[in-house]
C-alpha positions in Angstrom: 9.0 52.8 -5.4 6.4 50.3 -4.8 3.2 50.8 -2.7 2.8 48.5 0.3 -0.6 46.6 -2.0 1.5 46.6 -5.0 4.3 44.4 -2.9 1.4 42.5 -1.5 0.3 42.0 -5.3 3.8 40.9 -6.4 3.8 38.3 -3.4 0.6 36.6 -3.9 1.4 36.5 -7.8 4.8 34.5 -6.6 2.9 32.2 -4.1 0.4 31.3 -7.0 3.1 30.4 -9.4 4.9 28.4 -6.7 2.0 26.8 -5.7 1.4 26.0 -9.4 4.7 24.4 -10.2 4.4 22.2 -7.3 1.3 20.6 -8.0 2.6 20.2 -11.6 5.6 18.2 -10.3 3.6 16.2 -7.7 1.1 15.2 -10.3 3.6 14.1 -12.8 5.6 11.7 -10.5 2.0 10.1 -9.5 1.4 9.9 -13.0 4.1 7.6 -14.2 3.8 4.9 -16.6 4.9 1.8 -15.9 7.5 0.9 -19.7 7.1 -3.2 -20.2 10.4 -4.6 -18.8 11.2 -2.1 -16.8 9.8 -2.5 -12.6 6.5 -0.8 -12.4 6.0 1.8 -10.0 3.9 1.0 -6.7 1.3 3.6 -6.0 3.6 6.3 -4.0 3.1 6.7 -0.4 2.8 10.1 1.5 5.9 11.1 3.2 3.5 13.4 5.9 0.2 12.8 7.4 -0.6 16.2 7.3 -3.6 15.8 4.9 -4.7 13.1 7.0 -6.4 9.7 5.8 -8.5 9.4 3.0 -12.5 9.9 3.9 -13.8 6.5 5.6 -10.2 5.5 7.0 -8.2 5.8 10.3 -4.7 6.2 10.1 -3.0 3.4 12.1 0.5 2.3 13.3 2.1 -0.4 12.7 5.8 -2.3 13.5 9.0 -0.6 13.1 7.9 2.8 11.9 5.0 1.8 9.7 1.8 4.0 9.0 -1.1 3.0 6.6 -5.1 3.4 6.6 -7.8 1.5 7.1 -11.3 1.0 7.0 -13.3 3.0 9.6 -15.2 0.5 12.1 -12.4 -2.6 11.2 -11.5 -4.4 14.6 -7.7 -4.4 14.8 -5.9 -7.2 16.4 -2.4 -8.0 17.1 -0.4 -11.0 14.7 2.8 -12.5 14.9 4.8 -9.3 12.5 2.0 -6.7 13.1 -1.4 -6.3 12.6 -4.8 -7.2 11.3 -7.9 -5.4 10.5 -11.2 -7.1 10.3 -14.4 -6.2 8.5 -17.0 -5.9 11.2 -19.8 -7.4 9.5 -17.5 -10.6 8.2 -13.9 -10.6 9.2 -11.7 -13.7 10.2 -9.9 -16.0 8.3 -13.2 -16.4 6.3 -14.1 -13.5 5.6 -12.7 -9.7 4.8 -9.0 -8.3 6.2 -6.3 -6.1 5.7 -2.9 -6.8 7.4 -0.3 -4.5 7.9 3.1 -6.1 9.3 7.0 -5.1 9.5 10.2 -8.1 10.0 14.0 -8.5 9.6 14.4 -7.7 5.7 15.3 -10.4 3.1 18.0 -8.7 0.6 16.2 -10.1 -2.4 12.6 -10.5 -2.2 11.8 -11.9 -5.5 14.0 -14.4 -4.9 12.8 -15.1 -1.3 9.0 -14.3 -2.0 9.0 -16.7 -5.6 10.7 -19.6 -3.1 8.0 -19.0 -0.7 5.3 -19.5 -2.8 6.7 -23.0 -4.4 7.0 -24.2 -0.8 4.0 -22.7 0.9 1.4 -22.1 -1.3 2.4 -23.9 -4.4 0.7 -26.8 -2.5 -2.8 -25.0 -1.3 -6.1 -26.2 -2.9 -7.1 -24.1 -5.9 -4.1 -21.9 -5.8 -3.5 -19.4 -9.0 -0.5 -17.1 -9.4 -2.2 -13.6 -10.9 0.9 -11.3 -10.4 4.3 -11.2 -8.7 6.0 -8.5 -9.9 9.3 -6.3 -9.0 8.5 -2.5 -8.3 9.7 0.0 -7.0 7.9 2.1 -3.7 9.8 5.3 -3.2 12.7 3.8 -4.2 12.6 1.2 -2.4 12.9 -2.6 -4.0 9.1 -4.1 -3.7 7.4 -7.0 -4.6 3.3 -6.5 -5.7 2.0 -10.6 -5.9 -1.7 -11.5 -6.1 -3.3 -14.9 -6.0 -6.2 -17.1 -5.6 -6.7 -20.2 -3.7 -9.7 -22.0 -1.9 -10.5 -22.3 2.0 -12.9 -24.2 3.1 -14.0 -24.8 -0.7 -14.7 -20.6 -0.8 -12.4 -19.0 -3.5 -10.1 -16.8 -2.4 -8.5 -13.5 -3.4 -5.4 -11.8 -2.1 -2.8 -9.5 -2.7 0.4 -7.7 -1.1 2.5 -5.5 -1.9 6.1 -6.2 -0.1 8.9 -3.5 0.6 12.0 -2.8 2.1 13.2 0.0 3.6 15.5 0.8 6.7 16.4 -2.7 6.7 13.2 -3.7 7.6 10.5 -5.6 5.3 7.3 -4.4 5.4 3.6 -5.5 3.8 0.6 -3.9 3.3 -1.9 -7.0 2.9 -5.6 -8.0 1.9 -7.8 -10.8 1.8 -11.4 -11.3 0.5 -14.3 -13.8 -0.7 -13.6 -13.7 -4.2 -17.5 -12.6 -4.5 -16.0 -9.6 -2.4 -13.0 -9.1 -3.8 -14.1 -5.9 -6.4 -15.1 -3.9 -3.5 -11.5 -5.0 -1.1 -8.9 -4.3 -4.5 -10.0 0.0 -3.7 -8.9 -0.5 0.3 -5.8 -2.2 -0.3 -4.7 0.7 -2.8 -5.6 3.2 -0.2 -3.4 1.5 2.2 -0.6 1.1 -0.1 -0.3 4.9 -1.3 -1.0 5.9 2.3 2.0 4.1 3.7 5.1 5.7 4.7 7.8 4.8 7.2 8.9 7.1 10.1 
């Protein structure tokens, strides 16, 4: 028969190994690969908030179920599907945001997001297709597409990353100075693997 420490032993030797194999099989599915011709895989987000944001963001809430991250110190205002986030020290249309924003969802959003583009932005000074590819976001049918265009003859660089889930279509969205754009690309992939929908 076992002493009471040697059953303690036992336990914590089981927990370890537990605990082990979980963080293996987290790791791995953050780990994937994206195989050419196949949808690549959109950063995943967390299904809990347990761990809470990443250091320097607030967790925020957005239409329809939506939770992301962002910057500490942003000034958040209400838009027509959600929200917006600006950078204190140069926000607006001109400057640094984030949006966040939730509608009805379109079955097919390739289709819907490639039509958008040839009628809406197709037509906007100094526009440049980067990406628009099909993903998947916990296995959900998403859209990443990233562009440049000029306002106000300042280039421009943005990029979403569309979802749908629950039958609603969500974004996670950001916007920059090109000049700015290497330190906004880190925030938006924050936001998107923080994301979940409750």
């Amino acid at each position: 028969m076992r002493t009471p420490l040697q059953l303690a032993l036992v336990a914590a030797v089981g927990y370890l190994v537990a605990g082990g194999l979980i963080g293996v099989t987290l790791l791995a599915a953050h780990g994937s690969t994206a195989v050419a011709g196949t949808p690549a895989a959109a950063p995943a987000p967390s299904t809990t908030a347990a761990a809470g944001p990443p250091a320097g963001f607030q967790q925020v809430s957005g239409p329809s179920g939506l939770v992301t991250v962002i910057p500490d110190g942003w000034t958040v205002s209400p838009i027509r599907n959600g929200f917006q986030a600006d950078d204190p020290q140069h926000g607006g249309a001109s400057g640094r945001f984030v949006r966040y924003q939730g509608v009805a969802g379109e079955a097919d959003l390739y289709t819907w997001l490639t039509a958008y583009e040839k009628q809406s932005w197709s037509t906007q000074p100094g526009y440049q297709r980067v990406q628009m590819s099909q993903q998947k976001l916990q296995d959900n049918p998403a859209v990443l597409w990233e562009f440049t265009y000029t306002l106000n003859g300042q280039p421009r660089h943005v990029k979403i990353l569309y979802w749908n889930a629950k039958g609603t279509q969500y974004d996670v969205y950001a916007s920059a100075p090109a000049a700015t754009w290497a330190q906004t690309s880190p925030l938006f992939d924050k936001m998107v693997a923080s994301s979940a929908v409750r």
